[in-house]
MIDRENVEX-332567 format. One record per residue (C-alpha): x, y, z; residue in one letter; residue number from 1. Coordinates in steps of 0.001 Angstrom, whole numbers, m for minus. Example, Ala and Ser with C-alpha at 12.3 -4.5 7.8 and 13.67 -1.06 7.14 Angstrom:
BEGIN
REC       c1       c2       c3  r    k
REC    12300    m4500     7800  a    1
REC    13670    m1060     7140  s    2
***
This chain:
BEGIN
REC       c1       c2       c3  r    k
REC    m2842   m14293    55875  x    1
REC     m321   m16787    54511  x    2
REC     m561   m18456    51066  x    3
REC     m986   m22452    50963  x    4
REC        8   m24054    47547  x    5
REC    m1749   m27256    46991  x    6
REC    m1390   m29524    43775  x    7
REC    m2524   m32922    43197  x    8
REC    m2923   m34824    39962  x    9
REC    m5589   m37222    38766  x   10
REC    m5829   m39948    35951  x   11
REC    m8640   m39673    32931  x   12
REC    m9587   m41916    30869  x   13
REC   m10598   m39083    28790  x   14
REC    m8734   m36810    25818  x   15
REC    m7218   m33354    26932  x   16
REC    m9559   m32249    24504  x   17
REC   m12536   m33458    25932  x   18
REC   m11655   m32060    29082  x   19
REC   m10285   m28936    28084  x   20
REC   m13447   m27900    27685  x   21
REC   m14372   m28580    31285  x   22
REC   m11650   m26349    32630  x   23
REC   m11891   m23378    29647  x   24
REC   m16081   m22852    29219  x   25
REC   m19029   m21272    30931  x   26
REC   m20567   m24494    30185  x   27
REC   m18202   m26882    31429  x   28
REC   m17348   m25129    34447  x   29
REC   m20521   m24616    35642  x   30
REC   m20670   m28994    35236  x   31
REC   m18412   m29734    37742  x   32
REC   m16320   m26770    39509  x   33
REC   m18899   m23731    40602  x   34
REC   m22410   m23527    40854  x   35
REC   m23159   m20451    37940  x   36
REC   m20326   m18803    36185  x   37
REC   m20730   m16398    33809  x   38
REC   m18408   m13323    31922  x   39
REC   m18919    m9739    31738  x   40
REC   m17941    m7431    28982  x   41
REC   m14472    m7411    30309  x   42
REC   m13673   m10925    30210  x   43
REC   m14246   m11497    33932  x   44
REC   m15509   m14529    35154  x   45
REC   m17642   m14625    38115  x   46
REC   m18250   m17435    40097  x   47
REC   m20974   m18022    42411  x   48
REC   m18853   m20915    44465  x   49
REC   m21397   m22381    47792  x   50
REC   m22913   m19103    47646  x   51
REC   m20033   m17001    47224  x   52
REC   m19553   m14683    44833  x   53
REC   m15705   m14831    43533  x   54
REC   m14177   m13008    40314  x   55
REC   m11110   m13844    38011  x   56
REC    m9589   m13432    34836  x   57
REC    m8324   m16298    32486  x   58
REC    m4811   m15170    33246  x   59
REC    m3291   m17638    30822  x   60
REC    m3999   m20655    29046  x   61
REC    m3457   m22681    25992  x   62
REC    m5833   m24837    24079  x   63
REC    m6184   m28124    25204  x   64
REC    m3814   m28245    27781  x   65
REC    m4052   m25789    30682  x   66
REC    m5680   m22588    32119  x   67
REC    m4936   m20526    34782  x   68
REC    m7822   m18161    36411  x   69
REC    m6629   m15579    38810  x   70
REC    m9011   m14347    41146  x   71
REC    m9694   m10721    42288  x   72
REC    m9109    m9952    46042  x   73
REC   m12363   m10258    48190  x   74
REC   m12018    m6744    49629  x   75
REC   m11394    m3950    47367  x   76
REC    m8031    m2615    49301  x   77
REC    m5358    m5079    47473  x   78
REC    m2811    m5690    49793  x   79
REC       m4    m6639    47201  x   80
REC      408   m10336    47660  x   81
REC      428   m12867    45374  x   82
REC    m3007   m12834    44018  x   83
REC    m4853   m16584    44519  x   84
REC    m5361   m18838    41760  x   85
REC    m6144   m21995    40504  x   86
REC    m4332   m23865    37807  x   87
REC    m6028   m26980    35741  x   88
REC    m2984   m28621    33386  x   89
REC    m3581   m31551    31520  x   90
REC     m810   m33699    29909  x   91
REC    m1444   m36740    27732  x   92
REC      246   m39979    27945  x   93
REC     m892   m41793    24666  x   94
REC      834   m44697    25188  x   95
REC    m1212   m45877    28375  x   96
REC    m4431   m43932    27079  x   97
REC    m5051   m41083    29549  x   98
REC    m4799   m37862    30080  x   99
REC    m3097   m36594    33668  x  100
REC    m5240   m33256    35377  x  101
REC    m2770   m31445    37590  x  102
REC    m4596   m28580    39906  x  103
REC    m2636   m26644    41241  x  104
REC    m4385   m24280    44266  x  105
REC    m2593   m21151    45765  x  106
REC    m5226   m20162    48463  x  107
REC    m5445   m18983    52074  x  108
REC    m6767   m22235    52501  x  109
REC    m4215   m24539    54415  x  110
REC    m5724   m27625    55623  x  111
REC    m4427   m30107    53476  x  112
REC    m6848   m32873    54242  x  113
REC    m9777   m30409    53667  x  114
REC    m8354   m29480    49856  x  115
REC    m7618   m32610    49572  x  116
REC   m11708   m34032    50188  x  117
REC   m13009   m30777    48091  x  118
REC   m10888   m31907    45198  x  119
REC   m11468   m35279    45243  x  120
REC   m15207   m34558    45104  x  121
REC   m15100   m31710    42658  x  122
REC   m12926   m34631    40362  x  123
REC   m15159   m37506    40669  x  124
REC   m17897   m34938    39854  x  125
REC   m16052   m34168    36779  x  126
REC   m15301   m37750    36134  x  127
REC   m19027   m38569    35965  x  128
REC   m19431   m36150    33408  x  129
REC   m16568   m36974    31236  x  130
REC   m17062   m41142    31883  x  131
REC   m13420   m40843    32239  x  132
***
């Protein structure tokens, strides 16, 4: 099945730090994004997402500005694409005060309007933690 890249950014009126912590934890995760997440001994991360199970690694990242989880295939026979992943980046603009949260998703999922409602939610849920 084809790849879909979808990336939209949103405005904070909340410090990368603050929300780095949102997009990096168990804790923070599991506030807005996924319903449980937890990692195993080997630094996987599984997800229990609307009642399915997903796995990734914290491909890369860097502190207070952006992580990158990569997430295992759903069937065990790996069929060499691009693996699918989800990107949180934040950048600060001091001068007006907030701090810009780019996602960036690279999923089977295609319908634009669709990513675009699930993100919007998962954001104001986010925002409603953060009071940003």
């Amino acid at each position: 099945m084809a790849k879909y890249k979808f990336t939209k950014d949103y405005e904070f009126r909340a410090t990368a730090k603050i929300l780095y912590h949102y997009i990096s934890t168990v804790s923070g995760l599991s506030d807005w994004f996924v319903d449980k997440v937890w990692i195993d001994s080997n630094q996987v991360f599984h997800f229990d997402w609307q009642g399915e199970p997903l796995k990734a690694v914290l491909k890369t990242h860097r502190l207070n500005s952006f992580v990158k989880f990569e997430f295992f295939p759903k069937n065990e026979i790996s069929d060499n694409t691009t693996p699918n992943y989800v990107d949180f980046h934040l950048e600060t603009d001091d001068f007006a005060g907030v701090t810009y949260f780019k996602i960036t998703d690279f999923s089977e999922m295609n319908d634009e309007a669709e990513l675009n409602e699930m993100w919007d939610n998962f954001m104001r849920n986010l925002k409603e933690k953060v009071g940003g």
